[in-house]
MMTF fields as JSON, N, C-alpha, C and O atoms, coordinates in Angstrom:
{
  "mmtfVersion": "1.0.0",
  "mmtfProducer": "UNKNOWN",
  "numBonds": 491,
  "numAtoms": 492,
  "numGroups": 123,
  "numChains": 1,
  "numModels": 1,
  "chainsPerModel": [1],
  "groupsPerChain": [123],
  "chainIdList": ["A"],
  "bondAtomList": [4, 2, 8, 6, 12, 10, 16, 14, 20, 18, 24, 22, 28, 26, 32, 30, 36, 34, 40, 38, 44, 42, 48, 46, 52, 50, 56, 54, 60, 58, 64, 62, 68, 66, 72, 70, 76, 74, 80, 78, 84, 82, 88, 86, 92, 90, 96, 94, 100, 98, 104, 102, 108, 106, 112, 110, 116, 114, 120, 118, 124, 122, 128, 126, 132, 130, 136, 134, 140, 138, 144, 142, 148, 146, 152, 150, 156, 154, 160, 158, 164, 162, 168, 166, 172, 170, 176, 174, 180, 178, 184, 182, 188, 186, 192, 190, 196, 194, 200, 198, 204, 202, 208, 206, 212, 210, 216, 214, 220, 218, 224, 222, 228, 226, 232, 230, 236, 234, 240, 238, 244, 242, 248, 246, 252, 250, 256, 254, 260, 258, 264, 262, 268, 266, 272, 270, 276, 274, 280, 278, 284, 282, 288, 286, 292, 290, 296, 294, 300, 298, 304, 302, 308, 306, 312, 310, 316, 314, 320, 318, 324, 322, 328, 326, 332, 330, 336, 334, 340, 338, 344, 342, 348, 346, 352, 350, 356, 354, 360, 358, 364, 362, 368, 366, 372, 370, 376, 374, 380, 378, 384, 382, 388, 386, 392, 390, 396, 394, 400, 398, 404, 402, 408, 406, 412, 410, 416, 414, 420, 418, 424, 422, 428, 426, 432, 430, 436, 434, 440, 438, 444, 442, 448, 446, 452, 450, 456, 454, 460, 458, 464, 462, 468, 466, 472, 470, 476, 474, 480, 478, 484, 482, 488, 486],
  "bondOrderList": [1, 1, 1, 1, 1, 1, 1, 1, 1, 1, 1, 1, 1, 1, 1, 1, 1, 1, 1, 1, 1, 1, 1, 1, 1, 1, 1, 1, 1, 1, 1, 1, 1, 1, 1, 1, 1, 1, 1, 1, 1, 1, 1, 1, 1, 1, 1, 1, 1, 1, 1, 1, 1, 1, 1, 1, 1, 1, 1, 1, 1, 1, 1, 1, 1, 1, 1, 1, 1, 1, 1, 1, 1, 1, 1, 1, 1, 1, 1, 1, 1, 1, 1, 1, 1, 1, 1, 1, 1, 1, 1, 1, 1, 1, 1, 1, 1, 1, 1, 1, 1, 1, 1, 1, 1, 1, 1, 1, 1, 1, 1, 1, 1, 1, 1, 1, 1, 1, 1, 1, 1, 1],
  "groupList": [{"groupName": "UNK", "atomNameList": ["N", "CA", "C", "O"], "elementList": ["N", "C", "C", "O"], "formalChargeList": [0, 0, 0, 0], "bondAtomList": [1, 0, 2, 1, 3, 2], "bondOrderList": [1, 1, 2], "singleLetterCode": "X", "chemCompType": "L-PEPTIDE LINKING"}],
  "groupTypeList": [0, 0, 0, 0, 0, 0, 0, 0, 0, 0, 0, 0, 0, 0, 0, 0, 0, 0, 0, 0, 0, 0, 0, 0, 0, 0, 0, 0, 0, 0, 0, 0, 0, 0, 0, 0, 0, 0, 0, 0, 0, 0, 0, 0, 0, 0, 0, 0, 0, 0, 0, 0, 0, 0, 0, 0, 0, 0, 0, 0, 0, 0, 0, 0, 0, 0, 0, 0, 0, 0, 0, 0, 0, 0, 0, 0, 0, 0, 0, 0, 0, 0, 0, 0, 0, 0, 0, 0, 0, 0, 0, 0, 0, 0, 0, 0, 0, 0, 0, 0, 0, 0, 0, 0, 0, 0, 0, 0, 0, 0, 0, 0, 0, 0, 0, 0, 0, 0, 0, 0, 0, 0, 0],
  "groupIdList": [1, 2, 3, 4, 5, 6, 7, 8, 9, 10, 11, 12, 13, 14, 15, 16, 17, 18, 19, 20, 21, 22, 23, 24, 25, 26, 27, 28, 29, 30, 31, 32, 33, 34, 35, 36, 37, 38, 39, 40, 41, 42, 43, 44, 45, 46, 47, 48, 49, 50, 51, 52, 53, 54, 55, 56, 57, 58, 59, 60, 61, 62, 63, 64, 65, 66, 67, 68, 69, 70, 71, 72, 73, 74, 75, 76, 77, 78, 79, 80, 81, 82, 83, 84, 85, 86, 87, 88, 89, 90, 91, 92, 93, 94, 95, 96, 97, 98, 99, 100, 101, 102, 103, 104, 105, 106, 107, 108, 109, 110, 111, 112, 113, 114, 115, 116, 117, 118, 119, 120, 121, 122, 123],
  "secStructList": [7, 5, 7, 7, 7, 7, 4, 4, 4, 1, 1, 1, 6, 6, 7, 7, 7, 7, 1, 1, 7, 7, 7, 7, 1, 7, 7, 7, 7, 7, 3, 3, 6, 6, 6, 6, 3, 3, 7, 7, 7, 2, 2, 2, 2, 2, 2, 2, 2, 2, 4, 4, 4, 1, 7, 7, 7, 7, 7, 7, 6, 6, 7, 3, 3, 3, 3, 3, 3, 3, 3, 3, 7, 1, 1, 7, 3, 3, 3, 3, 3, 6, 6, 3, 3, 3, 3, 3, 3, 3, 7, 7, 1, 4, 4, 4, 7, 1, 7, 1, 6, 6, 2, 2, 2, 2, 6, 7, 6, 6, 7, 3, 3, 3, 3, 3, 7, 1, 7, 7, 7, 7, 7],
  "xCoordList": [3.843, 3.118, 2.458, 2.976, 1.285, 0.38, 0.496, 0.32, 0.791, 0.995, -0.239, -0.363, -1.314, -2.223, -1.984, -1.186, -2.724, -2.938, -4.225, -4.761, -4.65, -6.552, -5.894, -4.915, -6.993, -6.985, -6.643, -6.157, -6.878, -6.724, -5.249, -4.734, -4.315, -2.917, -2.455, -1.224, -2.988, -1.991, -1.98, -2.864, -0.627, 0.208, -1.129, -1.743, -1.754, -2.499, -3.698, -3.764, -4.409, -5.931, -6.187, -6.506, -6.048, -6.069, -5.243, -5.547, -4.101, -2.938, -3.847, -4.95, -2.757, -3.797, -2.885, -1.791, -3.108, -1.529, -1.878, -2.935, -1.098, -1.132, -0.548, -0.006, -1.061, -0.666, 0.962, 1.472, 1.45, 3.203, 3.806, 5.006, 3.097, 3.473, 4.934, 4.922, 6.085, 7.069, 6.559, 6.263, 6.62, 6.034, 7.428, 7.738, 8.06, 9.29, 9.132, 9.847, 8.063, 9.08, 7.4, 6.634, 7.22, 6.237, 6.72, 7.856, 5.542, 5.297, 4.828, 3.638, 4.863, 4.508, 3.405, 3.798, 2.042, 1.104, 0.599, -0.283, 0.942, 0.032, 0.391, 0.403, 0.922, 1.103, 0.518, 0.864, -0.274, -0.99, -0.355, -0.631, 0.732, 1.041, 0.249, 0.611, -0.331, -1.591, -2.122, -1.519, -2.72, -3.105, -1.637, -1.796, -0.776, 0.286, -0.054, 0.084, -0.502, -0.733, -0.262, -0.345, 0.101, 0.996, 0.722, 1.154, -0.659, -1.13, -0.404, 0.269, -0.04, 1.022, 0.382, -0.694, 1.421, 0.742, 2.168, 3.35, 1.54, 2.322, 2.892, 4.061, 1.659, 1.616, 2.123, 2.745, 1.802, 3.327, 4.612, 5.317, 5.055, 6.295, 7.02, 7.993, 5.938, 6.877, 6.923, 7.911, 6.185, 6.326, 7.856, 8.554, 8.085, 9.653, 10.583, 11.716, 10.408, 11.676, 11.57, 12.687, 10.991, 10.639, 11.484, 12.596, 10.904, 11.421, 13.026, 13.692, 13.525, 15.258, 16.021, 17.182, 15.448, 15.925, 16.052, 16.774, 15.102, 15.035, 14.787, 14.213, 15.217, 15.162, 14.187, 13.181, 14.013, 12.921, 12.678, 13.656, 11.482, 10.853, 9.962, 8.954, 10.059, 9.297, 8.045, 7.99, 6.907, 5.59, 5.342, 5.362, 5.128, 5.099, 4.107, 3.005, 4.239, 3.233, 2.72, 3.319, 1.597, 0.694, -0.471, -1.489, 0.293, -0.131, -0.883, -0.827, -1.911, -2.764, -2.442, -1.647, -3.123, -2.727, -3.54, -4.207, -3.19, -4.408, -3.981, -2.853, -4.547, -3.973, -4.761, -5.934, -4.225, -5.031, -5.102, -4.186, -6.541, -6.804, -6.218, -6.502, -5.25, -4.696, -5.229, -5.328, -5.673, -5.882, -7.07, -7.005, -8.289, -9.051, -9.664, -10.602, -8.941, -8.946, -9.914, -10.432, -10.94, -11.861, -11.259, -12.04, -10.348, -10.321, -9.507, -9.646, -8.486, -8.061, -8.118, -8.72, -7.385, -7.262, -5.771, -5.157, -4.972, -3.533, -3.814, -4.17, -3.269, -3.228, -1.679, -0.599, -1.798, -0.289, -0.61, -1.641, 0.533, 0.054, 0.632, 1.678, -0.664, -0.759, 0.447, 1.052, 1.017, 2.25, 3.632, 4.723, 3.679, 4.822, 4.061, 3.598, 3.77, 3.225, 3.756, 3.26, 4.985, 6.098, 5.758, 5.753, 5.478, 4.739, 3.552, 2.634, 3.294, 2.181, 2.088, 2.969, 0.436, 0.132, -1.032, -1.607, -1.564, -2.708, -3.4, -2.999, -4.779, -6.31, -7.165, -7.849, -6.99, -7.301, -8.728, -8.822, -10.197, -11.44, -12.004, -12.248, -12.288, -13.31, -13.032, -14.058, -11.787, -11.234, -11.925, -11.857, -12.558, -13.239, -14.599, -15.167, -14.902, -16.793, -17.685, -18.526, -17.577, -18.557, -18.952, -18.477, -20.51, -21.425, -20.183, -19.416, -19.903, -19.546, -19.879, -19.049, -21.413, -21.926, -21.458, -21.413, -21.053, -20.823, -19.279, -18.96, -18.341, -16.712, -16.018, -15.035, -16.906, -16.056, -16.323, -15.498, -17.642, -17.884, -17.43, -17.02, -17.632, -16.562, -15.258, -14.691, -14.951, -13.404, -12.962, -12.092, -13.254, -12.82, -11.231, -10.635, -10.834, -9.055, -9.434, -10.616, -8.647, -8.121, -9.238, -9.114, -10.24, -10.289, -9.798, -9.568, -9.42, -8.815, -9.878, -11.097, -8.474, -8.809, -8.605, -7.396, -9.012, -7.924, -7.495, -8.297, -6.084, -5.504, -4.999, -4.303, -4.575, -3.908, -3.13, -3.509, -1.671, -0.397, -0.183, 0.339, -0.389, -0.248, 1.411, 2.198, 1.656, 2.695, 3.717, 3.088, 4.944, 5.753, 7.392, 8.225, 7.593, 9.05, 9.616, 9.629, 10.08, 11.199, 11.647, 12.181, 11.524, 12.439, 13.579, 14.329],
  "yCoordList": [4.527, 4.685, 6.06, 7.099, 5.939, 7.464, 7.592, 6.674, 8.788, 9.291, 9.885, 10.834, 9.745, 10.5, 11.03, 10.583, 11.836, 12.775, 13.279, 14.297, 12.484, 13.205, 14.354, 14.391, 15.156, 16.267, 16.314, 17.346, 15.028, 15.166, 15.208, 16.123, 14.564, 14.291, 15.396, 15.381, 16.473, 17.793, 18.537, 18.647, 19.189, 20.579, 21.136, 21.064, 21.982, 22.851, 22.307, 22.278, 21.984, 21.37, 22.531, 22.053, 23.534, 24.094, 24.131, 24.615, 23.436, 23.296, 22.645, 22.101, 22.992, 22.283, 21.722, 22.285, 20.348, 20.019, 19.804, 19.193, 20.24, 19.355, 18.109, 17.676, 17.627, 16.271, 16.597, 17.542, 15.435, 16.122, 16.706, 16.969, 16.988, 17.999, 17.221, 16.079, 17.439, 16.812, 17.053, 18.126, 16.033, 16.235, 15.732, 14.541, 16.52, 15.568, 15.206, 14.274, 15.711, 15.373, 14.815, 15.531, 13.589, 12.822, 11.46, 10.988, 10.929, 9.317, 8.259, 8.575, 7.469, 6.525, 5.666, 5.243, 5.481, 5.413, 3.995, 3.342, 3.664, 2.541, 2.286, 3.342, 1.059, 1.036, -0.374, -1.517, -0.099, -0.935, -1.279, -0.696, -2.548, -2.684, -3.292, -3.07, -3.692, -4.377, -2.615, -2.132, -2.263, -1.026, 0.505, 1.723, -0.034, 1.086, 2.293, 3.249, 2.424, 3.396, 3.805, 2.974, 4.724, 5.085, 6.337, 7.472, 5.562, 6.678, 7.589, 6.948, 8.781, 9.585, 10.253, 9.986, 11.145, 12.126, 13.163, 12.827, 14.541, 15.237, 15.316, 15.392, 15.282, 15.47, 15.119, 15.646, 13.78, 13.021, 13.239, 13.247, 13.414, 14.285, 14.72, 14.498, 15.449, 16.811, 15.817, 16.037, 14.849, 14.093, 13.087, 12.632, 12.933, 11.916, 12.814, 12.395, 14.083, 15.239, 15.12, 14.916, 15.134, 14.897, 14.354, 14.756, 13.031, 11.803, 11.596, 10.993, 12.146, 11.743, 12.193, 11.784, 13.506, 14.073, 13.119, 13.424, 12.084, 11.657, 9.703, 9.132, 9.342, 7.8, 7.369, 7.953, 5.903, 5.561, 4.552, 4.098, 4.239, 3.064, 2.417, 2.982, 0.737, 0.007, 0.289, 0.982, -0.502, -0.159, -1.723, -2.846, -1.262, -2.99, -4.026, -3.827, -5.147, -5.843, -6.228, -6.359, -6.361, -7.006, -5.85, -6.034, -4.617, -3.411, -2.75, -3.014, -1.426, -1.132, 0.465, 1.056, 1.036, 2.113, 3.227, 2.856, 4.266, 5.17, 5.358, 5.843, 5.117, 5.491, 6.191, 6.35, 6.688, 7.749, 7.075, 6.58, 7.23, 6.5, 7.59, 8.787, 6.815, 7.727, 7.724, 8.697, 6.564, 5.985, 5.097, 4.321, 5.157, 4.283, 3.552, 4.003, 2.115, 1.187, 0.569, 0.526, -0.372, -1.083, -1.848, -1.612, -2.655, -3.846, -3.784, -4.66, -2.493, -2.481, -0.879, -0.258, -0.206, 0.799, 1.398, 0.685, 2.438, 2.523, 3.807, 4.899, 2.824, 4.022, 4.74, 4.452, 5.304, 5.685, 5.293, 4.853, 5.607, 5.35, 6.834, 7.483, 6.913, 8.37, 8.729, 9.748, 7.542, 8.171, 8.018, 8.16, 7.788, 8.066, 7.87, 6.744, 9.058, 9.196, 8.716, 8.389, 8.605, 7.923, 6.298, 5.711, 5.734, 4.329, 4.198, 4.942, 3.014, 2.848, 1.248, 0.464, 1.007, 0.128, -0.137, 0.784, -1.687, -2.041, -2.302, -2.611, -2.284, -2.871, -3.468, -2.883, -4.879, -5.822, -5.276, -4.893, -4.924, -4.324, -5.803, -5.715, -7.067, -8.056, -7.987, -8.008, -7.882, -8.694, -7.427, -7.575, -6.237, -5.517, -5.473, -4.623, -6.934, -7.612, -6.245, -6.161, -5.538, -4.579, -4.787, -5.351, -3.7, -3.646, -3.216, -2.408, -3.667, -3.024, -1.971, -1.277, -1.528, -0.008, 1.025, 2.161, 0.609, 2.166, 2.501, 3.593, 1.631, 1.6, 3.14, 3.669, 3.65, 4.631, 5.828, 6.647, 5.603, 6.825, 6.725, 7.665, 5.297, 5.071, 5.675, 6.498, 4.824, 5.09, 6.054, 5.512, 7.168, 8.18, 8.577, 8.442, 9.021, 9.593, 10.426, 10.614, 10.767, 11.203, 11.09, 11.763, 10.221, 9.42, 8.58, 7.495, 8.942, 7.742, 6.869, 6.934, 5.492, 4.791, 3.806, 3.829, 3.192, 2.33, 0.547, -0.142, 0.257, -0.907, -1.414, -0.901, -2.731, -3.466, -3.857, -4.366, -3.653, -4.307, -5.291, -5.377, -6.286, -7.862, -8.081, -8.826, -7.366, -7.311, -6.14, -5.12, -5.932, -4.796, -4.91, -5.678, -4.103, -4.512, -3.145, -3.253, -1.905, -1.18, -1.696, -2.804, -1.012, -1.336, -0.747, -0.947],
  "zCoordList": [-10.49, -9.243, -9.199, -9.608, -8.669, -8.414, -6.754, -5.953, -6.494, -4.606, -4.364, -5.139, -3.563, -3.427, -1.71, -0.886, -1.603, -0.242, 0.099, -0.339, 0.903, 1.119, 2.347, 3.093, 2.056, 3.019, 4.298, 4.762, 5.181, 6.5, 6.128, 6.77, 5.317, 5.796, 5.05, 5.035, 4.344, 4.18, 5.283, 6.132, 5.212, 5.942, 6.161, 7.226, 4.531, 4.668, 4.22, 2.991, 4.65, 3.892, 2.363, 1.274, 2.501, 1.122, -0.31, -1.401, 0.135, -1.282, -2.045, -2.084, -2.699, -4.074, -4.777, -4.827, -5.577, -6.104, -7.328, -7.485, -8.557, -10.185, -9.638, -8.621, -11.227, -11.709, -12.201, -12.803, -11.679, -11.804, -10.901, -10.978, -9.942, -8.655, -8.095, -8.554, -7.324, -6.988, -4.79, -4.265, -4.259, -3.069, -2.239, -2.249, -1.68, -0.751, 0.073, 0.439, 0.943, 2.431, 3.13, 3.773, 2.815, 2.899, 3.623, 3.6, 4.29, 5.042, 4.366, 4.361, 3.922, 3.362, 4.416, 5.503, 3.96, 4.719, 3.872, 4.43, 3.002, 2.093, 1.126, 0.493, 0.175, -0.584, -1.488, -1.191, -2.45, -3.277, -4.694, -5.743, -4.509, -5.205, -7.006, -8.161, -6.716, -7.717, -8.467, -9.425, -8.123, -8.933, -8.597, -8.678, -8.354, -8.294, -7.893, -8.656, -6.757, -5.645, -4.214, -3.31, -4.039, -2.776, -2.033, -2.233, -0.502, 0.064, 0.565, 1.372, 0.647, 1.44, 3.021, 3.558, 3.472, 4.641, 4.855, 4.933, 4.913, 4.902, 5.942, 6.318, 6.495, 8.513, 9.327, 10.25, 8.937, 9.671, 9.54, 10.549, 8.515, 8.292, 9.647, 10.368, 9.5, 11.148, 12.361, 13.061, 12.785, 13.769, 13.384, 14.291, 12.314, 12.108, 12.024, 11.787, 12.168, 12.346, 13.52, 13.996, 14.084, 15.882, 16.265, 16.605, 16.251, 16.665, 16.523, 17.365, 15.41, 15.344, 15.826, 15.848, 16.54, 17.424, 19.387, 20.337, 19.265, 20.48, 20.214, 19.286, 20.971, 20.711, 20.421, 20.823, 19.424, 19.132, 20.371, 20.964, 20.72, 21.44, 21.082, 20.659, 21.147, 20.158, 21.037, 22.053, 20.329, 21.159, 21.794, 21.29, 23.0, 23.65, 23.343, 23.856, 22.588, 22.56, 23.907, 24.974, 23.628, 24.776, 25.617, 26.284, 25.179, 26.268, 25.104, 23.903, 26.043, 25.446, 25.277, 26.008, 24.282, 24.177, 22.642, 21.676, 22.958, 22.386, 20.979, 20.884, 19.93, 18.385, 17.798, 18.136, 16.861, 15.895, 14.376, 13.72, 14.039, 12.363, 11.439, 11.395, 10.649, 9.44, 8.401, 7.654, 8.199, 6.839, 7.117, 8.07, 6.265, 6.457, 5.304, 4.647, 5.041, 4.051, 3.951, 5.067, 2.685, 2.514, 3.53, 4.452, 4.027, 4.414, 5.781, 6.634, 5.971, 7.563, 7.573, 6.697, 8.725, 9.128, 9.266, 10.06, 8.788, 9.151, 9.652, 9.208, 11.717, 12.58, 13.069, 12.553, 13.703, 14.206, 16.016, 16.524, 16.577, 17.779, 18.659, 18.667, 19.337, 19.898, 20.438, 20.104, 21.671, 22.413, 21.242, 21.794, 19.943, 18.988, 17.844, 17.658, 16.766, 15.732, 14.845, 13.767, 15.249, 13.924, 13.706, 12.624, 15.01, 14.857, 14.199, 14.542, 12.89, 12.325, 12.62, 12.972, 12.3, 12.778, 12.014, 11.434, 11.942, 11.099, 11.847, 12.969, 11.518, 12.241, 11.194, 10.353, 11.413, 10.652, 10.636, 11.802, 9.909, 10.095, 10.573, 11.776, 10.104, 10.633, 11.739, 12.418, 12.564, 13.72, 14.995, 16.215, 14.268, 15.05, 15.848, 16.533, 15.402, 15.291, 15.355, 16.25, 14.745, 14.404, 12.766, 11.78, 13.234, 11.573, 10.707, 11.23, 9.443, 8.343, 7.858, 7.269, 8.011, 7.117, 7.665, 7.196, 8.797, 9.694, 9.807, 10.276, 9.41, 9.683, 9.3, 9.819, 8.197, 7.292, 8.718, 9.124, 9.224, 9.794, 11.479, 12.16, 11.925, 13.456, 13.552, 14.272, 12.374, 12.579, 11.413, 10.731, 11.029, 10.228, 10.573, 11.641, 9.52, 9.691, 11.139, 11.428, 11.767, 13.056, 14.341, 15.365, 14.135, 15.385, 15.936, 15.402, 17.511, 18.814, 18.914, 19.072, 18.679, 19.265, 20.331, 20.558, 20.884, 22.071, 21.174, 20.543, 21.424, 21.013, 21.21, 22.086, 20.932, 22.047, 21.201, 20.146, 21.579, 20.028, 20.347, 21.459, 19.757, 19.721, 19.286, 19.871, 18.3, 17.637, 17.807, 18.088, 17.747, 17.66, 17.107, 17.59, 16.154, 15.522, 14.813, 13.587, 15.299, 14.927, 13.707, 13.75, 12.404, 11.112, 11.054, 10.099]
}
């Protein structure tokens, strides 16, 4: 498996990492099993030290609520959700009925957005 880290999700936007680098204390944001790839985020990190300190709460399906784009995939979006960062969440891209040419630049890593969780399940 290869771990990558785009800039928005480092600590410091300036590290710089070798090949071989050992990275610990990372989120697991994506994982592509077919080409053996595993998006990371540092950033999030500090938000799940947070959190264990204070109860988790699932996110209510049905209700709406503000998320932030982490990750932005050819084919969905992996957001977190604003009121608990530790929550991630997918956005299927067709199910958005918007143009395709413009997706990378709508929804770029750390733009809000508003969503409605259809779904919700605490692992």
């Amino acid at each position: 498996m290869t771990g990558f880290i785009v800039n928005e999700q480092k600590l410091k936007v300036d590290k710089v990492y070798k090949v071989g680098d050992t990275i610990v204390d990372c989120v697991v944001l994506d994982i592509d099993f077919e080409k053996k790839i595993v998006d990371l985020s540092e950033r999030l990190q500090g938000f799940e030290e947070v959190k264990k300190k204070s109860e988790k709460k699932d996110g209510q399906a049905g209700g709406f609520q503000k998320a932030v784009v982490e990750l932005n995939k050819e084919q969905y979006l992996v957001l977190s959700l604003k009121s608990d960062r530790t929550q991630l969440a997918l956005c299927i891209l067709h199910a958005l009925c918007t143009e395709t040419r413009n997706l990378y630049e709508r929804y770029s890593i750390g733009a809000e957005i508003d969503v409605k969780v259809v779904a919700s399940k605490l692992a």
